[in-house]
C-alpha positions as CSV (number, residue, x, y, z in Angstrom):
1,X,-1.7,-10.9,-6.3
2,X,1.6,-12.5,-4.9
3,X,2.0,-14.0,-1.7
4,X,3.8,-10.9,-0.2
5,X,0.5,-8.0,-0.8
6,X,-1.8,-11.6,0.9
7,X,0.1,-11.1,4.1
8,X,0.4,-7.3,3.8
9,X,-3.6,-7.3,3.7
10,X,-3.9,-9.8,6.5
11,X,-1.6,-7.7,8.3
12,X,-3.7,-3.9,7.5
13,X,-6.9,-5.8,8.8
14,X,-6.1,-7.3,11.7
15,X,-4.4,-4.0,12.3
16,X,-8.0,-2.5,11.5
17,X,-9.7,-4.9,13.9
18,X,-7.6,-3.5,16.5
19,X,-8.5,-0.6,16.3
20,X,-12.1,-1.4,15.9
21,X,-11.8,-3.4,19.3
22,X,-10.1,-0.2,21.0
23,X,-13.1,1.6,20.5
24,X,-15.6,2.0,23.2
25,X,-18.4,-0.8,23.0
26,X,-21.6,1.4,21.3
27,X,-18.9,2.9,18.4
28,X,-18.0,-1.1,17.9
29,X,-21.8,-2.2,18.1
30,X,-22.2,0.6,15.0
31,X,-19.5,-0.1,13.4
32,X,-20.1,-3.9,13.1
33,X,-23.8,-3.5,11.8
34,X,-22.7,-0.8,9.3
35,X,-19.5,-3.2,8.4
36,X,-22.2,-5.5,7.6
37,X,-24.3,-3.7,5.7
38,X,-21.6,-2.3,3.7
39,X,-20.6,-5.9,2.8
40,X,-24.3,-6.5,1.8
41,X,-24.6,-3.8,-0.1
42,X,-21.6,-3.5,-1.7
43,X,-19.4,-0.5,-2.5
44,X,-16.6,-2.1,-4.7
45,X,-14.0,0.0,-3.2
46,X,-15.0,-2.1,-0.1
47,X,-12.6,-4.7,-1.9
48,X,-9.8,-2.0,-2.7
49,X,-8.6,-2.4,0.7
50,X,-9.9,-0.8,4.4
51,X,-10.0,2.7,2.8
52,X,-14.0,3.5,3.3
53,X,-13.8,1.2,6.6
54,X,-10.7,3.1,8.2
55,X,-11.8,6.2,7.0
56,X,-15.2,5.4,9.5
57,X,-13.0,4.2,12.4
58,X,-11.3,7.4,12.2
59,X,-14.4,9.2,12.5
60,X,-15.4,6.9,15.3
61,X,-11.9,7.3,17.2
62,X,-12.4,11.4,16.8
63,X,-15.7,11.3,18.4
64,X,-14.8,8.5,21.2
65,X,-11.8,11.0,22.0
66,X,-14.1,13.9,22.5
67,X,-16.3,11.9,24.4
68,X,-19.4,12.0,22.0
69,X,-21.7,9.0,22.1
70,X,-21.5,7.2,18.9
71,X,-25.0,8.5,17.6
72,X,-23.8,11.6,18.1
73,X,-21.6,11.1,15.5
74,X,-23.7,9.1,13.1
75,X,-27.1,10.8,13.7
76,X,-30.2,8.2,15.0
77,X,-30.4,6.4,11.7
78,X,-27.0,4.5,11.3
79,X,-28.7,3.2,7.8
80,X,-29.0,6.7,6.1
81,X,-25.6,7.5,7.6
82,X,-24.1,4.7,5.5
83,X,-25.9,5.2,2.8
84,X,-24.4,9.1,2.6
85,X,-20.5,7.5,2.8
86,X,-21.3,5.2,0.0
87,X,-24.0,7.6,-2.1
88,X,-21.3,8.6,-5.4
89,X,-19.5,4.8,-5.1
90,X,-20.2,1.9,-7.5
91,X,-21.8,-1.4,-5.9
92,X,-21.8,-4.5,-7.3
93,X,-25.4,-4.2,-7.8
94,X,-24.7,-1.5,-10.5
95,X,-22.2,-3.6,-12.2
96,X,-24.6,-6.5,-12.2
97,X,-27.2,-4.0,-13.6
98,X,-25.0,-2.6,-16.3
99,X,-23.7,-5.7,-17.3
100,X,-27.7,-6.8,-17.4
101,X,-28.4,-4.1,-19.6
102,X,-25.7,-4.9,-21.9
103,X,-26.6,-8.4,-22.6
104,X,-30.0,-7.6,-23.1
105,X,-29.2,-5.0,-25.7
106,X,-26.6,-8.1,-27.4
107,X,-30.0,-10.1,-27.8
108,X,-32.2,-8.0,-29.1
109,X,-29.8,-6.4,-31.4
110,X,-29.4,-9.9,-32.7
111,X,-33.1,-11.0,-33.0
112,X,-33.9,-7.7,-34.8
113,X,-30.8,-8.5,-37.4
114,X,-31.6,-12.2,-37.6
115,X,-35.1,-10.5,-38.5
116,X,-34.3,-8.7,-41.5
């Protein structure tokens, strides 16, 4: 990564935050807890740019503009609603996992050929 796509991502973001802060107050209060438990969870594409995190502002800006409150938008539980956006992607939980699983398999496949 060179110095030019550093400032190119500082420069998408903050033009993310902005429109994260033009949003009424209850879509940013949703959108900061499920920003948060994206991070914690952790979709890699998350890391891939704002792609998953626009993608929600957009939804958020459609239902501000047709004066929906935000739950009317993400349904009364904000968890499940994230966890449906995120249910096909690859967290960095399942890469620790697999790569778990792999090591694993390296050790016993070396004890059972150190045992022959």
């Amino acid at each position: 990564m060179n110095i030019r796509d550093i400032i190119e991502g500082k420069r998408e973001w903050r033009a993310h935050v902005a429109r994260v802060k033009a949003l009424p107050q209850d879509y940013q209060i949703v959108y900061k807890e499920i920003q948060k438990y994206l991070f914690k969870v952790g979709p890699v594409e998350l890391n891939e740019g704002t792609g998953l995190l626009s993608g929600i502002v957009d939804l958020f800006e459609e239902g501000a503009a047709s004066g929906k409150g935000v739950l009317e938008v993400t349904g009364r539980d904000v968890a499940a609603f994230a966890d449906e956006l995120i249910k096909d992607s690859k967290t960095h939980t399942d890469n620790w996992q697999e790569s778990v699983g792999k090591e694993t398999r390296k050790a016993i496949k070396k004890v059972t050929d150190n045992q022959k």
